[in-house]
N, C-alpha and C positions, 0 to 999 in steps of 0.2 A: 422529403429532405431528411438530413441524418447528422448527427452530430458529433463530434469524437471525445473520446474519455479515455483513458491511459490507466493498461491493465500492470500494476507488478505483481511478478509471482513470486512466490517462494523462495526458485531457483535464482533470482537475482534481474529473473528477466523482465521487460520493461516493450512494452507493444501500442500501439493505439488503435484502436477499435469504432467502429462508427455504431451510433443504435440510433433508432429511431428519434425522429422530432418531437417527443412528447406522448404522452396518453399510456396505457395499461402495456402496448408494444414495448414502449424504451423502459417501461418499470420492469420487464419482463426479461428485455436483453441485458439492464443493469443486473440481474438477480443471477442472471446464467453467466456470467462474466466471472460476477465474486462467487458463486459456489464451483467454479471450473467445471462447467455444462451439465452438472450434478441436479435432478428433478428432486431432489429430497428436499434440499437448501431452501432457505427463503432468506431475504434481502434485510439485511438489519437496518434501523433506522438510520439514516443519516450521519456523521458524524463533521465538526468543522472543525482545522486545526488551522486554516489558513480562508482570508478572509473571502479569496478567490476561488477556493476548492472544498469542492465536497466529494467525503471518504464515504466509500460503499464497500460494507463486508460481506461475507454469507456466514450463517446460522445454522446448523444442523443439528438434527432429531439427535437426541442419544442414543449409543450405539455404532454409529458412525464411526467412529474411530477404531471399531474391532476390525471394518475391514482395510488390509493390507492394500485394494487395490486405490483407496482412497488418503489414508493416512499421511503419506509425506507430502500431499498437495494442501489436504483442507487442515490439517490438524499442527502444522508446522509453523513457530511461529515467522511471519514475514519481515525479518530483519530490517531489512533495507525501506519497507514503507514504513514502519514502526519508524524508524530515526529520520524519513523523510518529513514526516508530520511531529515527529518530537521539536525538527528543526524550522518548521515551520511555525509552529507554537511557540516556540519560545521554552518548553518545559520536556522532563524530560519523563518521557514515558518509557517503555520496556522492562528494564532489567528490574527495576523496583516499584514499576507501578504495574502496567499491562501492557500486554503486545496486541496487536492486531494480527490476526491468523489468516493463512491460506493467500488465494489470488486476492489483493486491494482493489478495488475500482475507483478512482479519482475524475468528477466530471466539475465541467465550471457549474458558478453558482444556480441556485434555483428560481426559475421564473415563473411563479403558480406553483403549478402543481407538478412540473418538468424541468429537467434539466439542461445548463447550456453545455457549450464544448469547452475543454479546458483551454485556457490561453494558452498561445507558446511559450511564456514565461514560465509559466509552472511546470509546463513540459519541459523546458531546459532544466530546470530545479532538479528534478525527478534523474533525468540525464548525469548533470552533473554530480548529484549523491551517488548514482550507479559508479561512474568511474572515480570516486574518492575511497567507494565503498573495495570497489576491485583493487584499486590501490593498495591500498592496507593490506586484502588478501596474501595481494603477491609478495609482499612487505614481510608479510606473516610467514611464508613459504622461506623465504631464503633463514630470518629471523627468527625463531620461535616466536610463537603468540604468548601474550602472557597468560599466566596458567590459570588464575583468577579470572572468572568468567564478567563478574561486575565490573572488572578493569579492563577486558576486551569489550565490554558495550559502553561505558565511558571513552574508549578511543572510539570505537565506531560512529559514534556519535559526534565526538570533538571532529573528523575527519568529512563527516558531512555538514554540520553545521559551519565549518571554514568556507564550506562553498555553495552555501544555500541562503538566501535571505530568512529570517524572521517575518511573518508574514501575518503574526494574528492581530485580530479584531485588537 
């Protein structure tokens, strides 16, 4: 049996993935997930912004980032999860705190030692930040973005959290 967890990447994209039903297996496919199938990576600890989902990053050895063929996937910060779990929190992380890098992994809560599947709520969450998120882009294209980069991740953020619940403990 397998369970599904919701990868975003970098590029904005947003997929769901099944990994195994528990044991050193699903710690193994969560860890190839977030480091984007990378063997170097290993799986950061846990992270909660929402009381239903749990955030999985990847870690990598220094060094990492000299190679070009890795750089825009693992070393990028991941916008669109960063203000997914900012707006799930309640708080606001990114621009002046810290971002979450590379592919996110988002699975439901933990039961022992394993994890479950993310609800479909959270999965729409996720969705609907994506298309708030594209929103704005295309907003941006016709409109100048503003040139101030703390004032483009203040809208970024206002643009998801309009349509994402607050979700923390």
């Amino acid at each position: 049996m397998e369970v599904s967890v919701l990868v975003i990447g970098t590029d904005l994209s947003i997929r769901e993935e099944q990994v195994p039903d528990g044991g050193a297996e699903q710690r193994e496919a969560l860890r190839l997930l977030a480091c984007a199938g990378r063997e170097a990576g290993r799986l950061a600890a846990p992270s909660f912004y929402h009381r239903q989902a749990v955030t999985w990053v990847g870690q990598f050895e220094a060094g990492l980032d000299d190679d070009p063929r890795w750089r825009d996937v693992l070393c990028r910060p991941n916008v669109l999860a960063t203000a997914l779990a900012s707006a799930w929190r309640g708080a606001d992380l990114g621009f002046d705190s810290y971002w979450l890098y590379g592919p996110v992994v988002f699975s439901g809560v933990q039961a022992g030692a394993n994890v479950a599947g993310l609800t479909t709520d959270r999965v729409q969450d996720a969705v609907k930040a994506q298309q708030s998120y594209v929103g704005l882009l295309e907003r941006w294209r016709l409109d100048a973005a503003p040139a101030d980069q703390g004032e483009q991740w203040r809208r970024v953020l206002a643009a998801v959290r309009s349509v994402v619940p607050a979700g923390a403990r």
